[in-house]
KETORKE-35885 format. One record per residue (C-alpha): residue in one letter; x, y, z. Coordinates in nm, 4 decimals, padded with zeros to 6 digits. Example, Ala and Ser with C-alpha at 12.3 -4.5 7.8 and 13.67 -1.06 7.14 Angstrom:
BEGIN
@type: A&x: 01.2300&y: -00.4500&z: 00.7800
@type: S&x: 01.3670&y: -00.1060&z: 00.7140
//
This chain:
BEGIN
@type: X&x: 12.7254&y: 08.7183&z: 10.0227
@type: X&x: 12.5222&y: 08.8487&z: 09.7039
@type: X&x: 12.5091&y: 09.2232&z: 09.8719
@type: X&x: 12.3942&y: 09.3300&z: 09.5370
@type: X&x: 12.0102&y: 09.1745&z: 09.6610
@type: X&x: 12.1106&y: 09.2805&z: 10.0648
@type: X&x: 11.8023&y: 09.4810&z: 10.0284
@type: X&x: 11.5595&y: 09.2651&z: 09.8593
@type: X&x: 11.2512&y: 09.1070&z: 09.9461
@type: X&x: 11.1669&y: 08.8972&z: 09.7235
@type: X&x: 10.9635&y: 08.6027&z: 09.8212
@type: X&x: 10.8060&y: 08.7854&z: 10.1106
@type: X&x: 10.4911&y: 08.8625&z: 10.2276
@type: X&x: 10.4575&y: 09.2088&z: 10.3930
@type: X&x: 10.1784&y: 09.3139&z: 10.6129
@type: X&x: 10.1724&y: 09.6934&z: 10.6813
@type: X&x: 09.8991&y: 09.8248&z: 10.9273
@type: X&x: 09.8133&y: 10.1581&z: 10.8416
@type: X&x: 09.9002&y: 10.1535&z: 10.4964
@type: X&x: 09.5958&y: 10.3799&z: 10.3980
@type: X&x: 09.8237&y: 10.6755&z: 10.4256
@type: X&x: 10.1209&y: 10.8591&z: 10.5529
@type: X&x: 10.3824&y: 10.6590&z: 10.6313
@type: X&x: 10.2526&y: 10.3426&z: 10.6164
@type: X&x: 10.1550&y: 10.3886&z: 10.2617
@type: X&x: 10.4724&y: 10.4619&z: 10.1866
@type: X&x: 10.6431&y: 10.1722&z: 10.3546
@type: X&x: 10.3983&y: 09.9117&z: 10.1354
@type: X&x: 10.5144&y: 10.0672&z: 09.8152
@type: X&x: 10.8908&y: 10.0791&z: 09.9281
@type: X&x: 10.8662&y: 09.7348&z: 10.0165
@type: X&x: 10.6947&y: 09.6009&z: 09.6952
@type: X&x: 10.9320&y: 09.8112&z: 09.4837
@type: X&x: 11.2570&y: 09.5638&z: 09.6514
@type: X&x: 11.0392&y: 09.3156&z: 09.5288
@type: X&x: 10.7744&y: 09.1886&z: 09.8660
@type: X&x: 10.4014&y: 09.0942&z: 09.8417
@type: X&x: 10.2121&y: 09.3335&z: 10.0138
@type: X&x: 09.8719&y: 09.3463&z: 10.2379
@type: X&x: 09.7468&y: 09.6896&z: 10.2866
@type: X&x: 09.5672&y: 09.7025&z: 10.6152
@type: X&x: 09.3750&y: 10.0188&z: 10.7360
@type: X&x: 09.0719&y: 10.0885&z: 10.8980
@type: X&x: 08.9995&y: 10.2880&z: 10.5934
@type: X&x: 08.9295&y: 10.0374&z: 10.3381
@type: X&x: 08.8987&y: 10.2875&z: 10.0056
@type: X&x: 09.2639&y: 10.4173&z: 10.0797
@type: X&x: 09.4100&y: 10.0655&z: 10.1829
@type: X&x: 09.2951&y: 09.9627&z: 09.8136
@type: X&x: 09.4114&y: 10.2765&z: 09.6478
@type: X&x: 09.7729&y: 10.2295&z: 09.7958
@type: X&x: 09.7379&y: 09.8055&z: 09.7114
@type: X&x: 09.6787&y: 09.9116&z: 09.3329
@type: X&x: 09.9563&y: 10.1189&z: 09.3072
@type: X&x: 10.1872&y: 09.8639&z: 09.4756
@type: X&x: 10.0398&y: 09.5194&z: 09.3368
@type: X&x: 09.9169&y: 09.4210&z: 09.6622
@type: X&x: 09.5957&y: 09.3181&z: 09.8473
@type: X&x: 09.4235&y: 09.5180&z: 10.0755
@type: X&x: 09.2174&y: 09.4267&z: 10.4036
@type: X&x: 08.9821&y: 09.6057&z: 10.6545
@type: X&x: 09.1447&y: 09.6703&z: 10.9804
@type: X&x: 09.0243&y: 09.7814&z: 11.3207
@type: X&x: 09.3540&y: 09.7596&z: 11.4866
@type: X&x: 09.1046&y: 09.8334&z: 11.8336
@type: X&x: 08.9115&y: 09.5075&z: 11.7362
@type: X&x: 09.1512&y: 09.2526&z: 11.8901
@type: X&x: 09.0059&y: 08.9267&z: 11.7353
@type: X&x: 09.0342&y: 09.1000&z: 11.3849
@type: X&x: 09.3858&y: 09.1581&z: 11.4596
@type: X&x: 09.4201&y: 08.7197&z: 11.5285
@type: X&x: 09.2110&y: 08.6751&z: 11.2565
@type: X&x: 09.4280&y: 08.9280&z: 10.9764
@type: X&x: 09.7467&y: 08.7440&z: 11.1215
@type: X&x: 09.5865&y: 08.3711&z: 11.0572
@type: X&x: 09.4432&y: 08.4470&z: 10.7455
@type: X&x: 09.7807&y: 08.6803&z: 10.6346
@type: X&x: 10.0912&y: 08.5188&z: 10.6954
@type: X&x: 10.3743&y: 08.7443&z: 10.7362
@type: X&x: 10.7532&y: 08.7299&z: 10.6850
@type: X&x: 10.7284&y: 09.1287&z: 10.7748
@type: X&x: 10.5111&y: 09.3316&z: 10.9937
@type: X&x: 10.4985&y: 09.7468&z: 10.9802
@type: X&x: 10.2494&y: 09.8905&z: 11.2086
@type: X&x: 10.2097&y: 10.2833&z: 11.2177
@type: X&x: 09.8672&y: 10.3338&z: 11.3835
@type: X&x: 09.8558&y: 10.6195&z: 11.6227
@type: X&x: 09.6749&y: 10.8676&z: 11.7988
@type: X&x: 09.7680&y: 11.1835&z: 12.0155
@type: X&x: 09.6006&y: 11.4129&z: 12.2263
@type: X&x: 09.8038&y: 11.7354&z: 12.2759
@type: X&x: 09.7100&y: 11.8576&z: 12.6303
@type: X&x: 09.8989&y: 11.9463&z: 12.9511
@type: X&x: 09.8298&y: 11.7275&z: 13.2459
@type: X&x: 09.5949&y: 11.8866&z: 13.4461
@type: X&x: 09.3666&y: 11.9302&z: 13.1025
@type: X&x: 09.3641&y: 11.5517&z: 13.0351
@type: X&x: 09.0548&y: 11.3160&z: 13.0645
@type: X&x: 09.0699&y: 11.0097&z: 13.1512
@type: X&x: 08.9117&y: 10.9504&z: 12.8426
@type: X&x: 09.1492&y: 11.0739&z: 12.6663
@type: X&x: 09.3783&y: 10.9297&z: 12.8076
@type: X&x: 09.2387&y: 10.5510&z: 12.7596
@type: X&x: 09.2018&y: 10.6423&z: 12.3916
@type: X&x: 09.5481&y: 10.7520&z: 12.3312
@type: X&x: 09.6751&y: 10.4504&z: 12.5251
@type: X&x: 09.4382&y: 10.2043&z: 12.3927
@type: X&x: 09.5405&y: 10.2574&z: 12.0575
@type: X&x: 09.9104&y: 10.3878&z: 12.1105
@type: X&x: 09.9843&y: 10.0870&z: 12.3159
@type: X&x: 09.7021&y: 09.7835&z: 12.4164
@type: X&x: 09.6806&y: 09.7448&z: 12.0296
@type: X&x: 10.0720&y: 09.7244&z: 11.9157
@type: X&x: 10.0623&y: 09.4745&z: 12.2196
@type: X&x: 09.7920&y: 09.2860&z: 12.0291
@type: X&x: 09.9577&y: 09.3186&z: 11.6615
@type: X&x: 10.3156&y: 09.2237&z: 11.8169
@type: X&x: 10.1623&y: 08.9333&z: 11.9919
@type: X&x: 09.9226&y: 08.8135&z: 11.6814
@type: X&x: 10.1476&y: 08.8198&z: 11.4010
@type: X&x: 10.4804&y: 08.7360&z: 11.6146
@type: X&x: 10.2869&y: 08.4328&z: 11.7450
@type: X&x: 10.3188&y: 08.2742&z: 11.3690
@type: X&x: 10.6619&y: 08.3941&z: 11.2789
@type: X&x: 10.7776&y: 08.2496&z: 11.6189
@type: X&x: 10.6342&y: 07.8956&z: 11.5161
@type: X&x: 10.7588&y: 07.9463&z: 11.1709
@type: X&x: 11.1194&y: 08.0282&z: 11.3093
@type: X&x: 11.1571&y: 08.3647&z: 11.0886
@type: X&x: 11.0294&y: 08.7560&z: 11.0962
@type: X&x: 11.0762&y: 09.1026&z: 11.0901
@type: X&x: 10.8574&y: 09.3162&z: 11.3201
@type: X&x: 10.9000&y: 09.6698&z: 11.2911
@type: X&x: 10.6833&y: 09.9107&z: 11.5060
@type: X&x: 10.6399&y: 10.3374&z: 11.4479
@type: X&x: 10.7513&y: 10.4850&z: 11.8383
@type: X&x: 10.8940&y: 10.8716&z: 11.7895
@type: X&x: 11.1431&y: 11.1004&z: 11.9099
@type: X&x: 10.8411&y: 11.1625&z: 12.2353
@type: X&x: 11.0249&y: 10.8427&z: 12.3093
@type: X&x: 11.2971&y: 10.9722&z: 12.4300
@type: X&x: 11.2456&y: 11.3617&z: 12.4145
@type: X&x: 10.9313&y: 11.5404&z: 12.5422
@type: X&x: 10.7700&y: 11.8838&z: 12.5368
@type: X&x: 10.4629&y: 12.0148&z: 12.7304
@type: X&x: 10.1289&y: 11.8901&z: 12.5701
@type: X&x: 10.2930&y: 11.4863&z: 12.4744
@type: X&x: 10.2627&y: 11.3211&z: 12.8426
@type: X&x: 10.0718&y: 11.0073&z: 12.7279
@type: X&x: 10.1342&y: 11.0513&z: 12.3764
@type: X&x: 10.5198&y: 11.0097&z: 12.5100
@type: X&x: 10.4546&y: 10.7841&z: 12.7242
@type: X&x: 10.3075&y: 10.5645&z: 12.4904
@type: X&x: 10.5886&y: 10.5462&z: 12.2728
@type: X&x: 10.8696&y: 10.5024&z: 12.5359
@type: X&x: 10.6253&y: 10.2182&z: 12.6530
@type: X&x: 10.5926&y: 10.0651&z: 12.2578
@type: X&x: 11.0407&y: 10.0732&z: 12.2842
@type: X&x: 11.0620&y: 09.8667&z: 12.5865
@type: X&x: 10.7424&y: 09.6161&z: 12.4470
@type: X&x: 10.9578&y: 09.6040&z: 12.1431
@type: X&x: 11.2748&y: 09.5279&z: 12.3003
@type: X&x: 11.0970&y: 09.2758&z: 12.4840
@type: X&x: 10.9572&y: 09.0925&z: 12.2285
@type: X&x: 11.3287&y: 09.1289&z: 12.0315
@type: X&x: 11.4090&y: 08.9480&z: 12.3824
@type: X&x: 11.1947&y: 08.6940&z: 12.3197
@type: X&x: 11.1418&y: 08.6408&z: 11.9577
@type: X&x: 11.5128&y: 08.6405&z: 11.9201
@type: X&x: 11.5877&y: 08.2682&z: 11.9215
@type: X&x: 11.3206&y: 08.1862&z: 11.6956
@type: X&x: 11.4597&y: 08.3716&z: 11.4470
@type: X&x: 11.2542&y: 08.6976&z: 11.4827
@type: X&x: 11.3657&y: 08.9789&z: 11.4393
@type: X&x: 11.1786&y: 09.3497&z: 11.6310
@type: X&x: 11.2680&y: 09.7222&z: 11.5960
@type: X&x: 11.1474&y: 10.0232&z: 11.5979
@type: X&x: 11.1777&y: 10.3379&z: 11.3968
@type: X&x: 11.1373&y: 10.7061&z: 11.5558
@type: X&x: 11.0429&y: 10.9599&z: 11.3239
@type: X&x: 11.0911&y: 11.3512&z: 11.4000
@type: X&x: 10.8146&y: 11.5865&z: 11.2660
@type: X&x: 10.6742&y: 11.4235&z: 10.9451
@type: X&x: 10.4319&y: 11.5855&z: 10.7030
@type: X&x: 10.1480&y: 11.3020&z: 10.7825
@type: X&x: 09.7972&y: 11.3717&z: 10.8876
@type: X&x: 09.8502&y: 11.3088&z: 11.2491
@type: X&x: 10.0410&y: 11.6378&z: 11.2093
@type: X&x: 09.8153&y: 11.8442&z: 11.0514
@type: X&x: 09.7357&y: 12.0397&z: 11.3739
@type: X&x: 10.0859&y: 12.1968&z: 11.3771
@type: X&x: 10.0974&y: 12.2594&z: 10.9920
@type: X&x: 09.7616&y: 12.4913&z: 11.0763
@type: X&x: 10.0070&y: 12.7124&z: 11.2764
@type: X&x: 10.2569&y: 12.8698&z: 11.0974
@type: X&x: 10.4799&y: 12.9483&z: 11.4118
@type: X&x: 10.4457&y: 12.6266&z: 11.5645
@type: X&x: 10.5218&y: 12.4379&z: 11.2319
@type: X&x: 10.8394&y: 12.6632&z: 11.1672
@type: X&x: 10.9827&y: 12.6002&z: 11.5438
@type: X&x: 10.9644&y: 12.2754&z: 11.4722
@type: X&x: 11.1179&y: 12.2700&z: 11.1415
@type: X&x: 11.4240&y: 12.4778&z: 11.2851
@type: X&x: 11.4861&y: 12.2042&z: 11.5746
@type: X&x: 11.6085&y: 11.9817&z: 11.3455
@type: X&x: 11.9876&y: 11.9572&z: 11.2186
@type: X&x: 11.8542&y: 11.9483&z: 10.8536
@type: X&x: 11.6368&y: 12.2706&z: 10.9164
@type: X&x: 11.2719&y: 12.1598&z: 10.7965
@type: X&x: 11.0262&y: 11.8881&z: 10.8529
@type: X&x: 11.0819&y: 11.5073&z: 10.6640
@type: X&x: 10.8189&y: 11.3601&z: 10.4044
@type: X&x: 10.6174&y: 11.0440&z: 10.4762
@type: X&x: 10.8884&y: 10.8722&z: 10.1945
@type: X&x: 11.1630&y: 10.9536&z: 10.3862
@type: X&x: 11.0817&y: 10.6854&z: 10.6481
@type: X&x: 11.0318&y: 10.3870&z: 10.3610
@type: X&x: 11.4630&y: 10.3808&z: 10.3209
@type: X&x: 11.4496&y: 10.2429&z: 10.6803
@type: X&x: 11.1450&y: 10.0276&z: 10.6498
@type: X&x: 11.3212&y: 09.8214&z: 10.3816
@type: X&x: 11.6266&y: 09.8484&z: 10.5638
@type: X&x: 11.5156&y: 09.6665&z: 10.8711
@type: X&x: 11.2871&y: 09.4224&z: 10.6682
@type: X&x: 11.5753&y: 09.2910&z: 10.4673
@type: X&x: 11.8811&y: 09.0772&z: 10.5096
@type: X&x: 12.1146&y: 09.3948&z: 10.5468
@type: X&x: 11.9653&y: 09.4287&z: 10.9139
@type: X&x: 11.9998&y: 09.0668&z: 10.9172
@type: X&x: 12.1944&y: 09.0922&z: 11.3235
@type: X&x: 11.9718&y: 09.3929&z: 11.3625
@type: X&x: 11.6982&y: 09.3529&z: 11.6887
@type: X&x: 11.5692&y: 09.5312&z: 11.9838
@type: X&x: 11.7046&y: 09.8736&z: 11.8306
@type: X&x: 11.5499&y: 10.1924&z: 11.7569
@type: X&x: 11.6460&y: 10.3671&z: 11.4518
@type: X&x: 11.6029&y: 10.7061&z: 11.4708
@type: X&x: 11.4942&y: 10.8929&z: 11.1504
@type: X&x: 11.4889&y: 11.2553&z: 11.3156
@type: X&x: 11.6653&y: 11.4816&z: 11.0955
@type: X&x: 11.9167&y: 11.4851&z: 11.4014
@type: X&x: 11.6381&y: 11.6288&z: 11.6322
@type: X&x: 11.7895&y: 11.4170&z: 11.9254
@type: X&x: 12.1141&y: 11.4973&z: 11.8324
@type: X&x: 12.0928&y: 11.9004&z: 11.8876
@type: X&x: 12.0436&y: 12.0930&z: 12.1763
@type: X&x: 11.8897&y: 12.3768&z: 12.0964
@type: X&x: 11.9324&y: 12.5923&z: 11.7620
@type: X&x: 12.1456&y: 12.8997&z: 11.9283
@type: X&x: 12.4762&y: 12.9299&z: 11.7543
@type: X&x: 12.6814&y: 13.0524&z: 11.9927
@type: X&x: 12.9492&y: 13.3190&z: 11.8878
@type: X&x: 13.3293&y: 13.2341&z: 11.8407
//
């Protein structure tokens, strides 16, 4: 084996929903940098082009709600990798929560990964290759008060990914997902606006602070190449050892 190109991607196309910003963007340019083609997808289309010009990618409009658009991107867009980072949360005990609310966060959290796994997977199934890599989070497997369907989302988008692993497997398909601890993205923006809250969180971690959106692209390419070539229905944790520690107290000798 050539493991001098175990991380390359050249020849591939990439699709990566949610490449506007955040994360996503920063999986499309890691990706095109180890050599892929890349389609920018976002609902925002102004941000999906500004990350496809500094990659040397495309970008399309994306309404990951709009299910039929999601069919019709996946037609029109054939992938050999799919990174999907679309997410919402609603940070509310129980007994606050709308239904509303709840439908929203679930709707997007959940009915639409169900929609991109199924879309896009459908054509790498038939073409007997793929790499399918979904965003859960630690609120997959750790919880606090204020994440009930936000966590429950994303311990629901594990097992659909494992599934489809299940599945896809003997086609050739390949499905993972990464969990991120606290990232500097939008989606956390709420806790940066509170200094106390954004400094708890940065202690919890092993590493003692919060990760940057670029810190996730290592693993993207990772589990889009041939060096995860026997890697599928895993979660790769990219927490800064957040699920590792219990607790910050160091207790005395």
């Amino acid at each position: 084996m050539g493991y001098d190109a175990l991380f390359r991607l050249d020849g591939r196309r990439a699709v990566v929903i949610g490449a506007g910003s955040g994360i996503g963007r920063e999986a499309a340019l890691a990706m095109a940098a180890h050599g892929a083609s890349v389609v920018c997808a976002d609902l925002d289309l102004a941000s999906a082009k500004k990350t496809a010009a500094g990659c040397g990618g495309t970008a399309r409009l994306l309404d990951v709600l709009d299910a039929e658009a999601v069919r019709e991107v996946a037609d029109e867009e054939p992938a050999d990798v799919l990174v999907f980072t679309a997410a919402t949360n609603v940070r509310k005990r129980l007994l606050d929560y709308s239904g509303e609310e709840f439908d929203r966060v679930v709707r997007l959290n959940l009915r639409a990964s169900f929609d991109m796994v199924r879309a896009f997977g459908a054509g790498m199934v038939a073409r007997g290759r793929g790499s399918i890599i979904g965003f859960a989070s630690i609120r997959a497997s750790v919880t606090e008060p204020g994440q009930s369907v936000y966590s429950a989302t994303k311990a629901g988008l594990v097992q659909l990914l494992r599934t489809a692993a299940a599945e896809f497997g003997p086609h050739g398909v390949r499905v993972n997902a990464i969990a991120p601890g606290v990232v500097e993205t939008p989606l956390t923006q709420q806790i940066k606006d509170h200094p106390d809250w954004y400094a708890a969180y940065a202690t919890k971690s092993a590493l003692g602070r919060w990760a940057a959106a670029e810190e996730m692209a290592g693993a993207v390419v990772y589990l889009a190449s041939d060096a995860a070539s026997f890697v599928t229905g895993s979660v790769l944790y990219v927490d800064g050892g957040w699920t590792a520690v219990d607790g910050r107290f160091d207790p005395p000798n």
